[in-house]
C-alpha positions in Angstrom: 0.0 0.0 0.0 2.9 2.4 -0.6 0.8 3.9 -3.2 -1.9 6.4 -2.9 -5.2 4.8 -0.9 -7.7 4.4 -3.3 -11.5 6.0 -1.9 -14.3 5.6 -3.0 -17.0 8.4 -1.4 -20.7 7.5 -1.1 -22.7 11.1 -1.9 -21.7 14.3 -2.9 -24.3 16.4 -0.9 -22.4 18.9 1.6 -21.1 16.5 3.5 -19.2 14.7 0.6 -18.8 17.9 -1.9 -17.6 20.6 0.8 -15.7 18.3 3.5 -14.5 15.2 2.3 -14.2 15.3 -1.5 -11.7 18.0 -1.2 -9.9 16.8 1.8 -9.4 13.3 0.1 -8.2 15.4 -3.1 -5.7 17.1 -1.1 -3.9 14.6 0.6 -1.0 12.9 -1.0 -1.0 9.5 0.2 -5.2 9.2 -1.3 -6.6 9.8 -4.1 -10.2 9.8 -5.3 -10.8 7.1 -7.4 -15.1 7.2 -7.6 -18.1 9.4 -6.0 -21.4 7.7 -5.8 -24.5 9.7 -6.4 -27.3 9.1 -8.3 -28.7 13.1 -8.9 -27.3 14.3 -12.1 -26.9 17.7 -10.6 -24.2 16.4 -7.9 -22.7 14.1 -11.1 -22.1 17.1 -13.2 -21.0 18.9 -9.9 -18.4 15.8 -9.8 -17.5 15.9 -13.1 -16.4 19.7 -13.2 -14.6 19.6 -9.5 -12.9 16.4 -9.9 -12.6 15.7 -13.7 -10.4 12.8 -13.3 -12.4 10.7 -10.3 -15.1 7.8 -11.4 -18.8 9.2 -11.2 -21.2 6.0 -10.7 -25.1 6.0 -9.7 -25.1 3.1 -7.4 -23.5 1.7 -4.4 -23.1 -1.7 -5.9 -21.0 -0.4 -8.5 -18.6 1.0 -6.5 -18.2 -2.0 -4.1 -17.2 -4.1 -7.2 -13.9 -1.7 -8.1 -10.6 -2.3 -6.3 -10.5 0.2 -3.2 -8.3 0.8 0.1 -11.1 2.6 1.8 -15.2 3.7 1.5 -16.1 7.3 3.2 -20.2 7.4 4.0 -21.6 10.7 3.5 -25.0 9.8 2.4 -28.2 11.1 4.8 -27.9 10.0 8.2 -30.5 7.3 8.2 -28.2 5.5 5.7 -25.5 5.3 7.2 -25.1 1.9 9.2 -27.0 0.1 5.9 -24.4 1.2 3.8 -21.3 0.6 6.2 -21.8 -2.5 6.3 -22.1 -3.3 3.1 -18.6 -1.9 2.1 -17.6 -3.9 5.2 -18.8 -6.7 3.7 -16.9 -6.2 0.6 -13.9 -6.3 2.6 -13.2 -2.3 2.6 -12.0 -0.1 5.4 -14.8 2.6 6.3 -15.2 6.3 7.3 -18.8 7.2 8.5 -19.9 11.0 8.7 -21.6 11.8 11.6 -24.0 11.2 13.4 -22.3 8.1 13.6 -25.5 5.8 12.9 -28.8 6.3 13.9 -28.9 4.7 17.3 -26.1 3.7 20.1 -27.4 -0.1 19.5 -27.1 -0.1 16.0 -23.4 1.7 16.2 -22.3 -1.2 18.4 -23.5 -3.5 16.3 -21.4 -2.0 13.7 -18.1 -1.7 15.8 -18.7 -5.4 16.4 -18.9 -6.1 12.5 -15.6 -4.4 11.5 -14.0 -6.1 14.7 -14.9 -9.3 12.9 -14.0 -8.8 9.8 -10.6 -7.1 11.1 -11.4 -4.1 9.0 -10.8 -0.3 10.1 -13.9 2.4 11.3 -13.9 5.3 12.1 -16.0 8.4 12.4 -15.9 11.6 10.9 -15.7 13.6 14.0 -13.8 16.5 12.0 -14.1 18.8 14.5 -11.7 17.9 16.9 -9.6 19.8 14.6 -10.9 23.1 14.9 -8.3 25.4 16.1 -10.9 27.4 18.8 -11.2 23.5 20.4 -7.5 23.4 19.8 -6.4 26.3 21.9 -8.8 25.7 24.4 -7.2 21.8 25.2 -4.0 24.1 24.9 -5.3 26.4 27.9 -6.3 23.6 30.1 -3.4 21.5 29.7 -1.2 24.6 30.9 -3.3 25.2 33.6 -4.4 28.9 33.0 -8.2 28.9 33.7 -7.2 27.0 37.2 -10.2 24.3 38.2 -12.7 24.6 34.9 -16.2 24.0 36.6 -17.9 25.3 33.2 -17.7 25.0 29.7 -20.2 26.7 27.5 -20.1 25.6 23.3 -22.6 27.1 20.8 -22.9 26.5 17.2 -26.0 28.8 16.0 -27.1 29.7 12.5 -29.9 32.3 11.4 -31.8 30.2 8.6 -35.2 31.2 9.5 -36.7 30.3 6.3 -36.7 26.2 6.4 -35.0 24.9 3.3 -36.8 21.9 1.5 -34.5 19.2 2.7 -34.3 15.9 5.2 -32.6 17.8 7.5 -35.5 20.6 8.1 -38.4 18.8 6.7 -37.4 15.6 8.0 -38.6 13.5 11.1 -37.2 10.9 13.5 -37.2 8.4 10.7 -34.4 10.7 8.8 -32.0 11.2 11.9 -33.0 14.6 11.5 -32.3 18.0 13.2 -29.7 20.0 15.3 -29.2 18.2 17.7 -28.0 15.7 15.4 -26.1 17.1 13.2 -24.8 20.1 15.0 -24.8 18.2 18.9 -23.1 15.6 17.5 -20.0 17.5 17.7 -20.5 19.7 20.3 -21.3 16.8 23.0 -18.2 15.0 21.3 -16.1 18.1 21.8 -17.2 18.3 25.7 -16.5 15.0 26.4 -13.2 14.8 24.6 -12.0 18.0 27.0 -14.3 17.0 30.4 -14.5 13.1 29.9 -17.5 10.8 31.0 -21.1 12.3 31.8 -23.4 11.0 34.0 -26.5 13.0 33.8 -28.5 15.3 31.1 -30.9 17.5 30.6 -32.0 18.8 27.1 -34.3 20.9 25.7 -35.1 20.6 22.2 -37.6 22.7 20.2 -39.0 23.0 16.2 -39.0 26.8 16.5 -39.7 27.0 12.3 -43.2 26.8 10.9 -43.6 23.9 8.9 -40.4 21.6 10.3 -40.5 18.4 12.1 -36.9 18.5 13.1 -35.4 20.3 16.2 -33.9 23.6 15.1 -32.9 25.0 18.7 -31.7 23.1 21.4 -30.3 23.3 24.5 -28.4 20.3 26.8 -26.6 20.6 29.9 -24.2 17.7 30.8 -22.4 16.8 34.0 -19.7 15.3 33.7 -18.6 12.4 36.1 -15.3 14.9 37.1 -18.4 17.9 38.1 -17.5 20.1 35.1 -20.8 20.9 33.7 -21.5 21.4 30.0 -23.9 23.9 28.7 -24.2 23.3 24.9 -26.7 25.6 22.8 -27.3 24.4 18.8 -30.0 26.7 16.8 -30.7 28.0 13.3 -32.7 30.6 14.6 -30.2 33.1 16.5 -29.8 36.5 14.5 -26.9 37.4 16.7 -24.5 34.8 18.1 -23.2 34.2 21.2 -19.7 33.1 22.4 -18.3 29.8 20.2 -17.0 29.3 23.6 -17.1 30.4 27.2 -14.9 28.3 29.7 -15.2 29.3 33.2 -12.6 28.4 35.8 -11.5 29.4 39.4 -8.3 31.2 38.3 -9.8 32.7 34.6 -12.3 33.0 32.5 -11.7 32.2 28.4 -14.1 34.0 25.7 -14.3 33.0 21.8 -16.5 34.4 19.3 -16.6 32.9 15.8 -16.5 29.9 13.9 -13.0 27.8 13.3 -12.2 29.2 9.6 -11.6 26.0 7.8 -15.5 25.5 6.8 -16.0 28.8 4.7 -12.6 28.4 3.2 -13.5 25.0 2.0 -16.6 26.2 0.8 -15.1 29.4 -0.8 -12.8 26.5 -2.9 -9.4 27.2 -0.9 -7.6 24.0 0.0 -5.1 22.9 2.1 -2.4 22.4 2.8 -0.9 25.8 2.5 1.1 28.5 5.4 -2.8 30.4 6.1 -4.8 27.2 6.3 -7.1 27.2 9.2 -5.2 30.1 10.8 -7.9 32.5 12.6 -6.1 36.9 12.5 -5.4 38.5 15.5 -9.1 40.0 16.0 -10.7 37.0 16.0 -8.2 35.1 18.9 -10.1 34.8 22.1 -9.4 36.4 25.1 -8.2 35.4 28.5 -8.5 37.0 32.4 -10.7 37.9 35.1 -12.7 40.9 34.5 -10.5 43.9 32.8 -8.3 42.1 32.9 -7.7 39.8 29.5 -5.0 39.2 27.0 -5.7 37.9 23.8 -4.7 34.5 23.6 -3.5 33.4 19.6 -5.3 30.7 18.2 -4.3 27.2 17.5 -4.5 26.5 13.5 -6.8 24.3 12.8 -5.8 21.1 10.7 -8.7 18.9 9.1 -6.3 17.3 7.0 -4.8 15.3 9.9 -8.1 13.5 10.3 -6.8 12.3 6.9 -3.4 11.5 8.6 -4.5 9.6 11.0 -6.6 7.0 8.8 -3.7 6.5 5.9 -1.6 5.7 9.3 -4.1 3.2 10.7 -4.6 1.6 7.4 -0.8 1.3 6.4 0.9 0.8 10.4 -2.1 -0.9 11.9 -2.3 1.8 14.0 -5.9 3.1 15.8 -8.0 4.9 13.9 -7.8 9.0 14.3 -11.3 8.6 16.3 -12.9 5.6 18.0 -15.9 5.0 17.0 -17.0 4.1 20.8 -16.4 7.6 21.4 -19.2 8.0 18.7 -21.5 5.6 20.4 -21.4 7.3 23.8 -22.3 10.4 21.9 -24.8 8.8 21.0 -26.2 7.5 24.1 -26.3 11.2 25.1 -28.1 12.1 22.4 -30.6 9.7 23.4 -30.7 10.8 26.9 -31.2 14.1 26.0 -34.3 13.0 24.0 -35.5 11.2 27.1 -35.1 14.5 29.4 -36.8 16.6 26.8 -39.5 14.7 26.6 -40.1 14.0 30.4 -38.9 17.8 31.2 -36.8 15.6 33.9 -32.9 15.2 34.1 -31.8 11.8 32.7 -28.7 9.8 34.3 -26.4 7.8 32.6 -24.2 6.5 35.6 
């Protein structure tokens, strides 16, 4: 496998058209053999950003070509049918998130690549942003002291519902914010504050006409005490902090999302000298009351999500993200849906 890994990507919505299409194309240990996607649209869309990769309109298709690894960025409720078919054609697999619908069925998934000694992962991309990035930086020197709160928001103003599964769709599509924007935010909690033991969630269709959540709220303690306030919404005309982290010897403020989305959607690529590099007004800032500095921001680097899977696939090593980590995101997820529904707190330990 000294060669480039061969990929084959399943739909070339955002997911696969903004995120991983031009990531894969930018690495140089893969390359991008074939996209799947059956709306002529996307194929054209294929055809003029990637002249040189394989367009095909089924799944079958794809799984019949040679190929070092499948990427899943089809609608959610797709996503565990269609990992385990490449699994079962004997290919290593990436899965956007939400991992797969439910915690149950993403166990049962882990299980069937354990068996067939193939490589998962999930597509917690994320992890990578370089406002996350500087905060693990912060706490692993110390300078906010004891952190007993940790405030993450990712809000949008869309109030006009577009025509899609994720606003007109249901529970049967895996729809909704709290899907696809908690997903990452509980993930980013628990990767900085470990374990939680108890939720509580509010979760609301704001929008006329939609049946998925569009503003959320869910609070998690964590088994360590740090609680986690978490706010997703695509109705908030002004934004609040990206992050607030609270601590007994400083408080850290930052406004504003990690860069690397817009540029990818804007057609910039990495890897280059500015990629995912935030200017100086738009670090966050650091102190107790007057008192702040500006602290520079970590670059962020989705690329190395990359890294880590050409690694695990040619060393053997672990994947860049377990996918049990996705599973107990998951399990959250369902607790919060539990504690919305009973207006009640809902414990996990």
């Amino acid at each position: 496998m000294s060669s480039a890994l061969r990929v084959g990507l399943v739909g070339y919505g955002v997911g696969g058209a903004v995120f991983h299409a031009p990531l894969i194309a930018a690495h140089p240990s893969m390359r991008l053999a074939a996209v799947v996607t059956a709306n002529p649209e996307r194929q054209q869309q294929v055809r003029a950003d990637h002249p040189d990769t394989a367009v095909l309109d089924d799944v079958d298709a794809l799984l019949a070509g040679e190929l070092d690894l499948v990427v899943i960025a089809t609608p959610n409720r797709t996503h565990a049918e269609l990992a385990t078919a490449a699994l079962d054609a004997g290919v290593p697999v990436v899965v956007d998130k939400p991992f797969t619908p439910t915690a149950i069925e993403g166990r049962r998934l882990i299980e069937h690549a354990a068996a067939k000694g193939l490589m998962l992962t999930v597509f917690q991309n994320r992890r990578w942003d370089g406002d996350l990035r500087t905060v693990r930086r912060l706490l692993d020197a110390g300078e906010l002291g004891r952190v007993h709160r940790f405030e993450s928001r990712f809000e949008r103003w869309s109030p006009t519902p577009k025509p899609t599964w994720r606003d007109s769709g249901g529970a049967e599509d895996v729809a909704g914010v709290l899907y696809d924007l908690g997903s990452h935010l509980i993930d980013q909690a628990v990767q900085l504050f470990g374990p939680v033991a108890a939720v509580y969630a509010e979760i609301d269709c704001r929008r006329p006409g939609v049946r998925a959540d569009d503003d959320s709220f869910v609070a998690l303690t964590h088994t360590n005490g740090v609680r986690s306030h978490l706010w997703m919404s695509k109705l908030a005309a002004r934004q609040g902090p990206r992050f607030r982290v609270l601590g007994d010897a400083a408080t850290f403020t930052k406004f504003g999302l990690d860069p690397q989305e817009a540029a990818l959607r804007a057609g910039h690529r990495p890897p280059d000298e500015a990629w995912g590099r935030e200017p100086a007004e738009q670090w966050g800032v650091l102190g107790v009351g007057d008192e702040v500095r500006r602290v520079p921001s970590e670059p962020g680097d989705y690329l190395a999500f990359y890294d880590g899977v050409v690694t695990a696939l040619r060393d053997g090593c672990p994947p860049p993200v377990d996918p049990a980590d996705a599973v107990a995101a998951l399990d959250v997820i369902a607790a919060a849906s539990r504690s919305a529904a009973e207006i009640t707190v809902d414990r996990l330990l």
